[in-house]
N, C-alpha and C positions, 0 to 999 in steps of 0.2 A: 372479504379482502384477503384474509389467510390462501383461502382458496386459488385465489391467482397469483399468490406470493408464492405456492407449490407449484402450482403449473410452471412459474417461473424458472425455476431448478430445473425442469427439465428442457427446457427451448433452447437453444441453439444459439441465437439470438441474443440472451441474457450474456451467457458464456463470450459471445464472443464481441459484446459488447465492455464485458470486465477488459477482455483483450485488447482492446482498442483502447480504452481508458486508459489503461496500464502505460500503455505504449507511448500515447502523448505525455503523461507525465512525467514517464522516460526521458522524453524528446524534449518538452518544455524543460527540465535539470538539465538537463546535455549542451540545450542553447544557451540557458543561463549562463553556465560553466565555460562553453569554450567560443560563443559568440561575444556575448556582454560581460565576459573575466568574471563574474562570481565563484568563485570557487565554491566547496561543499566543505561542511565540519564533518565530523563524524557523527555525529546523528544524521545529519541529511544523507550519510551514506548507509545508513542503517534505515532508514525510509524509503532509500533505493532497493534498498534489497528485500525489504518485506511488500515495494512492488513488482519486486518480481517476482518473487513468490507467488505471488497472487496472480498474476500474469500465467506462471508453469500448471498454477493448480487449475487455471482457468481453461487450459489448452487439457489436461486430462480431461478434468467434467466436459468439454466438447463430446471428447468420445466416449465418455462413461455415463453421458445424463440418462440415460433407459434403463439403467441396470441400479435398481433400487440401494442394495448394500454401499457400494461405491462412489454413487452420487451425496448420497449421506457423509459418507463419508469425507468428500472434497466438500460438502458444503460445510462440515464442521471444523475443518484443516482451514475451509478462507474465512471463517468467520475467527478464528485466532489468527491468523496473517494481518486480518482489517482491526482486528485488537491490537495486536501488535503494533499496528502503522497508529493505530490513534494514541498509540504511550506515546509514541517518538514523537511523534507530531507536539503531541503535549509536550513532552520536555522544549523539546525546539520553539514553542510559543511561550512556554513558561520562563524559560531563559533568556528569548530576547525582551519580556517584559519585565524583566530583574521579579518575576513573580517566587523564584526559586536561588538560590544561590548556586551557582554552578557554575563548574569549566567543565574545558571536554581537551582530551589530550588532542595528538595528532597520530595517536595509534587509535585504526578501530577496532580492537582489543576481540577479535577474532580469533576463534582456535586454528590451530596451524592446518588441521584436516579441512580447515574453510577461508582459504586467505583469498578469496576476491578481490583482494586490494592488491596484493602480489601478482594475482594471475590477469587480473583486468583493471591494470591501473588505468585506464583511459576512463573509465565509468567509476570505478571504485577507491578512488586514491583522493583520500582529504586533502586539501588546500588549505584551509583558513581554522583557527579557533571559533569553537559558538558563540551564537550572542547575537549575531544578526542577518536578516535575514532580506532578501530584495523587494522590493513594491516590484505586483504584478499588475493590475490594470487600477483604477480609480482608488489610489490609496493602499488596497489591500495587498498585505506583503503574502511572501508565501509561504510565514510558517500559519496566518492567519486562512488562506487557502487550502492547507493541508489538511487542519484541520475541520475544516467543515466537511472537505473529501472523505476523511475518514472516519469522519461521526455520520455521514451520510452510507459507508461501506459499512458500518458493525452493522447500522437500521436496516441495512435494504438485506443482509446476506443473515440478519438472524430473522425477521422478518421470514425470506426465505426456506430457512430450518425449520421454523416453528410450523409453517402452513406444510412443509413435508412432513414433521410428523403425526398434524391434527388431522391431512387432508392425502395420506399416500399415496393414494390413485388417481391424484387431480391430473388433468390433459389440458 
């Protein structure tokens, strides 16, 4: 199994299937937001941006999956990007189930060398205080979708890492 979780890193396919992932979940926050008025707190905008990240790292490994250092390399940068999305996720699920005590300001508390929210308020600009979050299909909201997205991305992309470095030459 390792074995074709290595191969995996290197195909095409994989890469630009994270790409596509990426994008609809983009797309599905975007509709949320500006079709059906859900606005974003700022952790769903901090889950925005660690898909995007995943998304840029995903479009390098396109063009770096052959060249062993680099490939390594983006596969260990999106398996902390898909850490990353599964923290937020978790606060965003923990929070709307009173599991945590929290608020969330309506700054998202960005360094000024990284203001997305300033440069791309169309995508990056909070709306709403946390704490809840929309029903996506049969019940399931979508802090409860995120996270199984992103406990499904740490598995499949450390999966991935491990079979590159048990299995380096797998094709």
């Amino acid at each position: 199994m390792l074995h074709h979780a290595a191969a995996l890193g290197k195909h095409a396919g994989f890469w630009l299937t994270i790409i596509l992932v990426g994008c609809v979940l983009e797309g599905v926050a975007l509709f949320y937001q500006y079709v059906l008025d859900y606005g974003p707190c700022v952790l769903c905008i901090h889950i925005r941006i660690w898909i995007l990240a995943l998304i840029a790292l995903a479009v390098l490994a396109l063009f770096l999956r052959r060249y062993r250092i680099p490939n390594l390399l983006l596969q260990i940068l999106s398996l902390g990007a898909a850490a990353a999305l599964l923290e937020r996720s978790w606060m965003v699920f923990a929070v709307e189930r009173n599991l945590i005590e929290s608020s969330c300001e309506m700054s998202t508390g960005l360094p000024s060398w990284f203001a997305v929210d300033q440069w791309f308020p169309v995508v990056f600009e909070p709306w709403e205080l946390c704490g809840y979050t929309p029903d996506l299909l049969l019940g399931i909201t979508m802090a409860e979708g995120l996270m199984v997205i992103s406990l499904a991305a740490v598995a499949g992309f450390a999966a991935v890492l491990i079979g590159s470095f048990k299995y380096p030459h797998a094709e």
